[in-house]
C-alpha positions in Angstrom: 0.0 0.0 0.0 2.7 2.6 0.8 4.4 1.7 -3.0 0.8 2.8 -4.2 0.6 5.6 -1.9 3.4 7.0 -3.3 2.9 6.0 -7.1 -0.4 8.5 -6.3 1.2 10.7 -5.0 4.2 11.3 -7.9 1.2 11.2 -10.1 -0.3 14.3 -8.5 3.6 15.8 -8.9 4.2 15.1 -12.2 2.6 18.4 -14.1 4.2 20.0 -11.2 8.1 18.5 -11.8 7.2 18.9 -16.0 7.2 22.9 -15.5 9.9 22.6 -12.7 12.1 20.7 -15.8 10.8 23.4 -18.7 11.3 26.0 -16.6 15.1 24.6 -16.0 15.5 24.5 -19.2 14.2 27.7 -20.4 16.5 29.1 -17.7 19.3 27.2 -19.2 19.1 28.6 -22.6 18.8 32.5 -21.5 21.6 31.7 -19.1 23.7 30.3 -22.1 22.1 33.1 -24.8 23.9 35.7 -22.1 26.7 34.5 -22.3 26.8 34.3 -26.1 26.4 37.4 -26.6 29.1 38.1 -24.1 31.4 36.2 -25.7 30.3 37.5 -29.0 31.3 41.4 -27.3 34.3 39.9 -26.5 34.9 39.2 -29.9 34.0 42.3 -31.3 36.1 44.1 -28.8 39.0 41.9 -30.0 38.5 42.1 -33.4 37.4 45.2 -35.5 37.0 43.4 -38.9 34.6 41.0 -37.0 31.2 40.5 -38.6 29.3 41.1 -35.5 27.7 44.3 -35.5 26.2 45.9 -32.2 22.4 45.5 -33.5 23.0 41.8 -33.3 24.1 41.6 -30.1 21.0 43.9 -29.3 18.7 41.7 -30.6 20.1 38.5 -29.0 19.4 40.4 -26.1 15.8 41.6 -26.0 15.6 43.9 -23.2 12.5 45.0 -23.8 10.6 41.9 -23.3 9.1 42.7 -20.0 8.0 46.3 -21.7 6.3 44.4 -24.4 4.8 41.7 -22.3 3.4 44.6 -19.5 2.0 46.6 -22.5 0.4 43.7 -24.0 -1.6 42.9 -20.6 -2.5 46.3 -20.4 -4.5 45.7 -24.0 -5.6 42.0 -23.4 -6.8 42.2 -19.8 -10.0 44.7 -20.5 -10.7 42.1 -23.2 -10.0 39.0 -21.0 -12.2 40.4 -17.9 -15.0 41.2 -20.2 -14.9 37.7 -21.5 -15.1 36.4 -17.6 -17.0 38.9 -15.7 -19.3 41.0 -18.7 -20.3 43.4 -16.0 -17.1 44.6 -14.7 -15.9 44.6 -18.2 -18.6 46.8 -18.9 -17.8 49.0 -16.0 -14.2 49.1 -17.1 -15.2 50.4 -20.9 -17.3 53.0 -19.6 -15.0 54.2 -16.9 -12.3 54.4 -20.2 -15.0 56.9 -21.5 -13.8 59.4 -18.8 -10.2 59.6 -20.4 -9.8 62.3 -22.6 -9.3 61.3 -26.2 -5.4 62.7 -26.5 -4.5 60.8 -23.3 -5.7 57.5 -25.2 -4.1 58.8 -28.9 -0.8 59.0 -26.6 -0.7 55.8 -24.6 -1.7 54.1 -28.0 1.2 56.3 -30.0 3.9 54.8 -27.0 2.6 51.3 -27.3 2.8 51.6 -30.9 6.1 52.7 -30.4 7.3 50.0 -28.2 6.2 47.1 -30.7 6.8 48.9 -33.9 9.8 51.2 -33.4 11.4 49.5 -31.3 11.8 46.4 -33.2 12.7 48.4 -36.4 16.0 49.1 -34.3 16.9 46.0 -35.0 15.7 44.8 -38.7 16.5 48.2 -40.4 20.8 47.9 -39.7 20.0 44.3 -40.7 18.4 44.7 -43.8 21.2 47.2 -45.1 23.8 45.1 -44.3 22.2 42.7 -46.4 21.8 45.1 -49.2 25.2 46.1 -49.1 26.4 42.8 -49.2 24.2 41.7 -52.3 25.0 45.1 -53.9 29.2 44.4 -53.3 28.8 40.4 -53.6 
């Protein structure tokens, strides 16, 4: 009974020691994407002929992934609380009807900014790099 007891009870762990594992892993792979790009600075610091420009270490980077991820919410969760609760979504819309229009033209214009913009920081140097090399190759 206590071998069943605890083949139960590992069966009740398992989802739990899955995400433990992914979450390893995931940790893993930022933890060795860091020091990539370090050593790829390293590199580029050694060497000024090197291939490695600064926009690619950038984008191996991704700072602003917690920006993008808080300004996502900020646009899902009205949407996601309506969906679960239609009266305090409700309330939520019509209390948005109290902010002036420029305020909302101006949080939409930075949130714009922080998925557009932002990521053209890193595909514009890329794409004329490219260019140049097709145009010199």
């Amino acid at each position: 009974t206590t071998k069943r007891f605890f083949s139960w009870l590992g069966g009740i762990f398992a989802p739990l020691t899955t995400y433990i594992e992914y979450r390893g892993k995931i940790k893993k792979a930022e933890h060795d994407r860091e020091l990539a790009v370090i050593t790829g600075q390293t590199k580029l610091v050694q060497s000024g002929v090197d291939n490695n420009h600064n926009w690619e270490m950038q984008s191996l980077k991704d700072k602003d992934k917690t920006l993008r991820l808080f300004s996502y919410s900020m646009f899902t969760a009205p949407i996601l609380i309506t969906i679960i609760s239609p009266a305090h979504g409700a309330t939520i819309f019509k209390n948005l009807e109290g902010v002036p229009p420029w305020l909302i033209q101006t949080w939409v214009a930075i949130n714009g900014g922080v998925w557009g913009i932002a990521s053209l920081k890193n595909v514009v140097p890329q794409f004329i790099t490219l260019v140049k090399r097709a145009k010199n190759g």
